[in-house]
N, C-alpha and C positions, 0 to 999 in steps of 0.2 A: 490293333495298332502295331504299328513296328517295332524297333529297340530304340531306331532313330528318332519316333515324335514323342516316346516315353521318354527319353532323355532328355528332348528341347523342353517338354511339361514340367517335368522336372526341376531341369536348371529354371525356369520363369516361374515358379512356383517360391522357391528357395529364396531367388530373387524377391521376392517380392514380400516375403517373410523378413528378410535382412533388412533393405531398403524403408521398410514401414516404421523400424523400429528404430532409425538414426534420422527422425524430423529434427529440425532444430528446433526450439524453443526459446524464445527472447529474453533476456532479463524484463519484468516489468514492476514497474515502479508508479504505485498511484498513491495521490494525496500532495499532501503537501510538506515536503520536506522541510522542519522544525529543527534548525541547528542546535548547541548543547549553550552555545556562548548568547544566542540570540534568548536561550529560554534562562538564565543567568539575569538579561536581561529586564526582565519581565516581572514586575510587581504591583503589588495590590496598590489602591489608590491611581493608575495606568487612566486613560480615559481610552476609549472605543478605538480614537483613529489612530492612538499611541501602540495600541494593541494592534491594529490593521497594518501599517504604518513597517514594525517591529517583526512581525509573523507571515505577513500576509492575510489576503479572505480565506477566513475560513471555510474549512472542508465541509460543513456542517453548519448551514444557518439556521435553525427548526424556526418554525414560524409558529408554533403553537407555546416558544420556550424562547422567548426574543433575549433572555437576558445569557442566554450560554450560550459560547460558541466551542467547536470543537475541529480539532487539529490532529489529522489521524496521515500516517503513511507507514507504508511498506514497500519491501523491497522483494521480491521474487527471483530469483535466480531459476531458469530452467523447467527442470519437471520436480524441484525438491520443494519444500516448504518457505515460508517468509525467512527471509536471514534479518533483516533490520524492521522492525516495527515500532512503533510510537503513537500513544495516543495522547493529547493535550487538554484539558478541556477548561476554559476561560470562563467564569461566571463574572456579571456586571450587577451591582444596585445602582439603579438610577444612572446608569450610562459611567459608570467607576467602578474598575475592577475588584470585586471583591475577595475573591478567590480565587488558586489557581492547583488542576489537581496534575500531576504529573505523573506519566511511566502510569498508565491504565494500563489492564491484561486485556491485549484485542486474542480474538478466536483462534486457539493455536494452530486450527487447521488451513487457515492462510497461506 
């Protein structure tokens, strides 16, 4: 090979080292965003559509657990970990909110 197509390998080589390594990456945001003033809100004796209604559907219908619903989001920034997480999770007797558990620990590796 010459100096000249060791040079051009070279430079597209480097190129391509550099360029790989400035992808962008999106903010992502999944679930359902649970405001501070909406979960203020939000108390025992609630009926189901008061809680729909208030929250939104939840993130979380389990069908084998009709009476819990659960309220999860996070916020992703780029290539670094969750900045904003929240997990909610609504329990009903008989279709009236019984309890309500707040600020769960979701997976720090999020």
């Amino acid at each position: 090979m010459t100096h000249r197509k060791l040079t051009l390998v070279f430079i597209a080589i480097m190129s391509l080292i550099f360029f790989s390594s400035c992808v962008y990456r999106p903010s992502i945001a999944q679930g359902n965003l649970v405001k501070e003033e909406d979960l203020a809100q939000l108390d025992v004796g609630m009926t189901r559509n008061q809680v729909r209604f208030l929250l939104g559907t939840p993130m979380i219908d389990d069908p084998f657990h009709r009476d819990r619903w659960d309220y999860i989001y996070y916020l992703k920034v780029g290539r670094g970990d969750a900045r904003f997480k929240r997990w909610v999770s609504v329990f009903f007797e008989d279709g009236i909110v019984s309890e309500v558990r707040r600020d769960q620990e979701l997976d720090p590796g999020l």
